[in-house]
Each structure stands twice: as structure tokens, then as C-alpha cells.
C-alpha positions in Angstrom: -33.3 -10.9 -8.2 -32.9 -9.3 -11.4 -33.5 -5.8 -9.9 -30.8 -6.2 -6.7 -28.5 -7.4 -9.4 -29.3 -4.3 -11.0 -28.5 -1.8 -8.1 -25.8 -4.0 -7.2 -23.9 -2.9 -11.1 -25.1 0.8 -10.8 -23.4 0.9 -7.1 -20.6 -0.4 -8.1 -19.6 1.6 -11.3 -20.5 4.4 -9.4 -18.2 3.7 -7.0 -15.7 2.9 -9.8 -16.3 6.0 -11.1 -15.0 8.1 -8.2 -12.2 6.3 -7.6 -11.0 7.1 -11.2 -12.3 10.8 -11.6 -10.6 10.7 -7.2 -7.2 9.6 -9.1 -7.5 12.0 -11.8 -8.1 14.9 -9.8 -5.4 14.1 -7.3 -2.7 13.9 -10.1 -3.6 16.9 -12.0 -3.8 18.9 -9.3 -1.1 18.1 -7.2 1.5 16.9 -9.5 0.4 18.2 -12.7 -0.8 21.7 -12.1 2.0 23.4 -9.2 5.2 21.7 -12.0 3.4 23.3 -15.1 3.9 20.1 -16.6 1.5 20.5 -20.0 1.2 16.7 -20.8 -1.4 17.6 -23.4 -5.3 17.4 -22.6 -7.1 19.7 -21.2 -5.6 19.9 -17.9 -2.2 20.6 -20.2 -3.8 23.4 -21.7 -5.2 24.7 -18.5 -1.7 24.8 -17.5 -0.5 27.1 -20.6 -3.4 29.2 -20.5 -3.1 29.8 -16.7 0.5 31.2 -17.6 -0.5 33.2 -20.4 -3.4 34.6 -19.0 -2.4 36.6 -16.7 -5.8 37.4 -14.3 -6.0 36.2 -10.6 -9.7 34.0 -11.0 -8.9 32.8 -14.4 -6.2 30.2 -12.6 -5.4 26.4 -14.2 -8.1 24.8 -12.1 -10.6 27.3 -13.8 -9.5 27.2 -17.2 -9.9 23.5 -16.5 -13.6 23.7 -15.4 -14.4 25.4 -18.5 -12.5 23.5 -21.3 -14.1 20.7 -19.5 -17.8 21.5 -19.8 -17.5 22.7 -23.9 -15.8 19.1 -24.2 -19.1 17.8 -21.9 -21.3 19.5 -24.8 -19.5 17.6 -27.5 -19.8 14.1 -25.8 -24.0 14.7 -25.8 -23.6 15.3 -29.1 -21.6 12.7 -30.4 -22.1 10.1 -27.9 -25.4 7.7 -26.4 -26.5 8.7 -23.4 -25.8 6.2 -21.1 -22.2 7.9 -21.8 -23.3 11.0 -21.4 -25.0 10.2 -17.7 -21.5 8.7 -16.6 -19.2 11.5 -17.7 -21.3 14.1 -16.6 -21.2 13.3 -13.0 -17.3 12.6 -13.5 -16.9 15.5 -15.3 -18.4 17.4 -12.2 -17.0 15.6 -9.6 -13.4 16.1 -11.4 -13.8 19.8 -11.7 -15.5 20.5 -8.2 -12.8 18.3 -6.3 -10.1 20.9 -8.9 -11.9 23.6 -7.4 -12.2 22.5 -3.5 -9.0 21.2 -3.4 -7.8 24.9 -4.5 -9.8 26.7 -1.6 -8.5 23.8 1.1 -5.2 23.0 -0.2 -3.8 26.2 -2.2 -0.1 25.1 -3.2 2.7 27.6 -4.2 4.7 25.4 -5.0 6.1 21.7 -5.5 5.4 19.3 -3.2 9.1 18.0 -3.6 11.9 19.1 -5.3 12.5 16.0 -7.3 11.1 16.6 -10.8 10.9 13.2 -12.0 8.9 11.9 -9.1 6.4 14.4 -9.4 6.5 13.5 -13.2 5.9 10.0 -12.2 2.8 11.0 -10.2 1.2 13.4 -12.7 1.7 10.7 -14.9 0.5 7.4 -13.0 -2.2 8.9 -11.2 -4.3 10.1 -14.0 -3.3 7.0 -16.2 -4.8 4.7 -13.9 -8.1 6.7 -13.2 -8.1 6.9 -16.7 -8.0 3.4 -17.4 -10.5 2.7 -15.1 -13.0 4.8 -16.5 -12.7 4.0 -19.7 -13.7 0.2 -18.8 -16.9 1.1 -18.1 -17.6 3.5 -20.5 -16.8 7.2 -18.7 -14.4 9.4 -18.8 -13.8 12.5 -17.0 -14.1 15.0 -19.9 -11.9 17.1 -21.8 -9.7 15.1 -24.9 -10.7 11.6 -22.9 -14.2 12.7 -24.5 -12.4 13.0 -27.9 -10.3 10.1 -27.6 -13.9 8.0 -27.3 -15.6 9.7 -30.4 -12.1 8.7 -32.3 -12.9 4.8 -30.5 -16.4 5.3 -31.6 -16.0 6.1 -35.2 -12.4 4.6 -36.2 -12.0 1.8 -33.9 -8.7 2.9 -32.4 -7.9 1.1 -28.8 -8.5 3.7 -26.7 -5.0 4.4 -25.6 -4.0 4.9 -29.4 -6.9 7.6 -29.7 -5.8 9.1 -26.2 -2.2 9.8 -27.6 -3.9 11.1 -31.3 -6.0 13.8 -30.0 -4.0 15.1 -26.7 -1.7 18.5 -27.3 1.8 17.9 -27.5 3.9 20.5 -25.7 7.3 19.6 -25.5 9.6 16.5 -25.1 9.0 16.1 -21.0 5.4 16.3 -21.6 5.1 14.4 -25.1 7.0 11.6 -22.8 3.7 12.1 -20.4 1.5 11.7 -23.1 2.9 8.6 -24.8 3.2 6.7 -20.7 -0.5 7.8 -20.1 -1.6 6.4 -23.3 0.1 3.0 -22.8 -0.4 3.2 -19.2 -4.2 3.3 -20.1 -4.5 0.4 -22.2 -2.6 -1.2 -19.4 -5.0 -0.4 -16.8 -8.2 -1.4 -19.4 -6.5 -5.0 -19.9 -5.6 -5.6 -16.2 -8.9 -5.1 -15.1 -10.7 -7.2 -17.8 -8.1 -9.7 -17.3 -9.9 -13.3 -17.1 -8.4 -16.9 -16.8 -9.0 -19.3 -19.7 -9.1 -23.1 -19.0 -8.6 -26.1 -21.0 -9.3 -28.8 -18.5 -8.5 -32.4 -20.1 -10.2 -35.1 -17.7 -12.0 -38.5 -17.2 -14.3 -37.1 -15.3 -16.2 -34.1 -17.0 -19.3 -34.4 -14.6 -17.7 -33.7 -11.3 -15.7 -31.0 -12.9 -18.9 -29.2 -14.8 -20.9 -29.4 -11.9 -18.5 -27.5 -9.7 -18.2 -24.9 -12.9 -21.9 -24.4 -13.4 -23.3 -24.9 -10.0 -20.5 -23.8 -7.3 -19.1 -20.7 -9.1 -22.2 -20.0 -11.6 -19.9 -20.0 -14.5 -20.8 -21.8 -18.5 -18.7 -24.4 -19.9 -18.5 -26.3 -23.2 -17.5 -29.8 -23.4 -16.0 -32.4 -26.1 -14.7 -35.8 -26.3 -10.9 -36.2 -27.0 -8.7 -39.3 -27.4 -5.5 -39.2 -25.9 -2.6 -39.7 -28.5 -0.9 -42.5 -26.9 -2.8 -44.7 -24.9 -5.8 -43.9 -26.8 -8.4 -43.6 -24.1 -11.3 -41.5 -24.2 -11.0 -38.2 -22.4 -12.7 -35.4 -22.4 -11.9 -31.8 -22.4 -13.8 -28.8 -20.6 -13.5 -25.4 -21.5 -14.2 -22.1 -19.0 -13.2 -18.7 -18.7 -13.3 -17.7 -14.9 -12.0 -14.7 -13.0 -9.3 -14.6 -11.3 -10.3 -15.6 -7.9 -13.0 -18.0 -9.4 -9.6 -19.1 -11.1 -7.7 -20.3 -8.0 -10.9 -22.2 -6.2 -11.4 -24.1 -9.1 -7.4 -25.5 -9.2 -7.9 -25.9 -5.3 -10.9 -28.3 -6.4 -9.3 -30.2 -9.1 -6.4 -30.6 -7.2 -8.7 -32.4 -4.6 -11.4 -34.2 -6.4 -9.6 -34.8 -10.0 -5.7 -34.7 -9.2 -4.8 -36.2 -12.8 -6.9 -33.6 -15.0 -4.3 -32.0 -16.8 -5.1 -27.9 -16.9 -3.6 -25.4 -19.7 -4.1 -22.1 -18.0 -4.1 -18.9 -19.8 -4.8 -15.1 -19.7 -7.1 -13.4 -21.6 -8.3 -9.8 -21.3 -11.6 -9.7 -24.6 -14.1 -12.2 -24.1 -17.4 -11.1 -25.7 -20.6 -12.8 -24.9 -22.7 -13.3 -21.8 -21.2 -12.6 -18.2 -18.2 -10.9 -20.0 -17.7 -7.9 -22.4 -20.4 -6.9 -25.1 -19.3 -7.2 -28.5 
């Protein structure tokens, strides 16, 4: 059991994983790289260098590839190596899809003439891939590798570090920077979001046993006296996820319609089943 539960994880944060380094490398490289837009990082400075530089293999997307791997080295260093695993195989998935995306889908120019929605794209795109590999401990290289090592050692939300140790290169792409970071933060607290119950009810057992037994979930109980008639009641406390969430309302609303619920969001809960402290 333990085992499947196991694969199960490692399946699904790999599949997380190339979603995020998918959105990354689909902003960058076709928002980010044919507008010059150097929103800091190292996709940024692959931008400047590929302008400065003026030799036909030494493009942005190459530039990229390289920064990318020093920053790689850096991350072994500084970082464990369950870290390392993760952002190695983003890192390499980020700059191979750079690189075939280049041979299959060479772009002279813009994909649109409106600036600001390709700024919005080179923005949102990496911003949420981002975000989502940050939740689970990866990142696809570069100055995400240096926002973590600022996490690691100052305790800076990651979005804060992000913004701290990206290039700023003008106000259009000091704008990008300071949207990505927030935008990251965003994404992190969206997809830890859980529900918080406060369930106050006459009838703890029915409600427990539908926590613990129908959606697998832990719950702590204490007796209350209400204020005014001064019966005994008793309040139940959960954290569930969102869908877990509206099954248990369904429930209540069935079996215990006059438990009275405070509902609330909540996006750090450390301990079992949730986030490690």
C-alpha cells in the first residue's frame, strides 16, 4: 500500500513538473525571447547577451542553456539532493524544449503586434509554471535556483527572494519582475489552499465518522456550552481540501442540518497529510 502510494506521489510531481518547466518554456520563448523583453533572470540576460553578442549559434536560447547549467552546479552545491534530482530534469527539459522549439518553430518576429499582450504572456506564463514548481520543491534553474538558496538561508517567501536576486533592466521589465514575483506567491498559496472547519454540533459521532472514515481525514473534538440556552454542544475541527470541502457540507446539510459551520481558507498547515514544517 505504502509503495503504490509511493509511485502514485513520484508520478504525479513528475507530471507537475512538466507542466511548470512546459509553461515556462512556452513564455520565454515565445513571448519573452522574439519582444527582447529582459524581465531579469536568466532568460533576461539571455536576451541582452543574444543582442550584444553578435555570433549566429550563440542565440538567446543558447545563452540560456548555458547560464542555466552553471546555475544547475550551484544548486548541487548549496542545495539537498532531492532538489537537486527535481531541477535537474527541469532544468533539462526547460532548455531542450528552448532548443527544439528553436529548430521547429524559428520566429522572426512577434507573434502580435500588441506589446502589452505579449507582456502579459511572458509574464503569466512563466509566473505560473513558476509557482508550481516551487510547491514542490523544483525549479527550472537559473536565478529560481538563487531565489531558493536566499529561501533556504534567510527565510524569505519565495516570491520576495525571486524579485531580490533577478536583474533589473528597465521600467517595462522591472514591472515583469515585480508581477512574476507576486504572481508566484499567488500560484504557491492557490495550490496549497485548504478549507478549515469549525463544525459546532450535537452530534459529533455521525459527523467524525464521516471525517475519519469516508474522506480519510483527522479531526479534534471538544465540548462547548452554548451561551444562551446553555446546552452542551460540541465542536469539531478539520482541515479538508477543497473538494473533500464541498462533500462534507453536502453531508451535513443532509444528516446534521442544524450544525452550525465557520468555513475558512487557509493555504500553511504543517503536520501530517499537509505541508512539512
Amino acid at each position: 500500500m505504502q509503495e503504490a502510494l509511493k509511485h502514485k506521489r513520484l508520478a504525479q510531481e513528475l507530471l507537475l513538473m512538466t507542466l511548470g518547466t512546459a509553461l515556462v518554456s512556452v513564455g520565454v520563448y515565445f513571448f519573452k525571447f522574439p519582444n527582447h523583453f529582459s524581465m531579469g533572470g536568466v532568460s533576461g540576460l539571455s536576451v541582452l547577451l543574444g543582442e550584444v553578442v553578435r555570433i549566429p549559434w550563440l542565440s538567446p536560447s543558447t545563452f540560456n542553456t548555458i547560464i542555466n547549467t552553471l546555475f544547475l552546479v550551484l544548486g548541487f552545491i548549496f542545495l539537498n539532493k532531492g532538489f537537486g534530482f527535481k531541477t535537474v530534469y527541469c532544468s533539462l527539459l526547460y532548455a531542450g524544449l528552448i532548443q527544439v522549439f528553436e529548430v521547429l518553430i524559428p520566429l522572426a518576429r512577434p507573434l502580435t503586434s500588441n506589446k502589452m499582450l505579449e507582456a502579459f504572456f511572458a509574464i503569466i506564463l512563466p509566473a505560473l509554471g513558476s509557482g508550481i514548481l516551487f510547491n514542490i520543491n523544483a525549479s527550472t534553474g537559473g536565478t529560481d535556483i538563487a531565489a531558493m538558496i536566499l529561501q533556504k538561508f534567510s527565510g524569505l517567501d519565495v516570491g520576495r527572494a525571486l524579485l531580490i536576486s533577478d536583474v533589473e533592466t528597465g521600467l517595462f521589465s522591472l514591472l515583469g519582475l515585480v508581477l512574476k514575483s507576486v504572481l508566484v506567491d499567488s500560484v504557491i498559496e492557490s495550490l496549497n489552499r485548504r478549507k478549515s472547519f469549525n463544525i459546532i454540533t450535537s452530534r459529533p459521532q455521525i459527523v467524525c465518522d464521516y471525517i475519519t472514515k469516508q474522506l480519510n481525514r483527522g479531526a479534534t473534538v471538544w465540548e462547548g456550552q452554548g451561551a444562551y440556552t446553555h446546552q452542551t454542544h460540541w465542536v469539531v475541527l478539520t482541515v479538508l481540501t477543497r473538494g473533500q470541502a464541498v462533500v462534507l457540507r453536502r453531508y451535513l446539510k443532509e444528516e446534521d442540518p442544524t450544525a452550525f459551520m465557520l468555513v475558512s481558507n487557509t493555504s500553511e498547515i504543517f503536520g501530517k497529510g499537509f505541508l512539512r514544517a
